[in-house]
Phi, psi and omega in degrees: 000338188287352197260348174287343187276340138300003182265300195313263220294344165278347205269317174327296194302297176305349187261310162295346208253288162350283179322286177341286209270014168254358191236347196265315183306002193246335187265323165283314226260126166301135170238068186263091192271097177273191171243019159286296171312350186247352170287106174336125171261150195209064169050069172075346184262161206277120186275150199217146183096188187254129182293336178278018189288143168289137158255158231265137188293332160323262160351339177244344192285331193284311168326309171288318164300325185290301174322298188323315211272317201286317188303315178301325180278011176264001193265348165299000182270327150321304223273312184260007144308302176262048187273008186275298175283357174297310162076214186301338197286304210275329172302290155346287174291328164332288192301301152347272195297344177281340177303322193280301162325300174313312154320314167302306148336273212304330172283358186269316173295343181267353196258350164064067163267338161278344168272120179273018171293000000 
């Protein structure tokens, strides 16, 4: 257990320095509340509508899919660093899990999980 303890004492030091400097910007720090400031900002244009509208269940299953798709394909980025000492086996499985993807894709797609209609 003595070799976790510079980790400990590193993690101490980052937690206090955080507490710090969140405790000092809350004792210190101008609290002058305008009504330009408390208006929800929305990439320089003036918001218009109710901050609370709902979104369509749509908007989040494609949101997820996109993560899914982006998270798998991030695993070709290993695969071809070593893909040399891999040789034919690596090649092989490669093609598999992008086979498996691809499947996936196209059933998520005949299932109109892409449309937002």
């Amino acid at each position: 257990m003595i070799h976790y303890l510079p980790i400990l004492i590193l993690f101490i030091i980052a937690a206090g320095f955080a507490v710090t400097n969140v405790g000092i910007s809350a004792i210190l720090g101008r609290r002058k509340s305008t009504t330009e400031k408390l208006m929800p900002y929305e990439c320089g244009i003036d918001p218009v509508g109710s901050a609370r509208e709902r979104f369509s269940v749509k908007f989040y299953l494609i949101a997820m899919l996109f993560v899914i798709f982006d998270i798998e394909v991030v695993f070709l980025y290993p695969w071809a660093v070593v893909f040399k000492s891999l040789k034919l086996f690596g090649f092989i499985e490669m093609v598999i899990f992008i086979g498996i993807l691809l499947v996936c894709y196209l059933y998520i797609w005949k299932r109109g999980g892409l449309e937002w209609d």
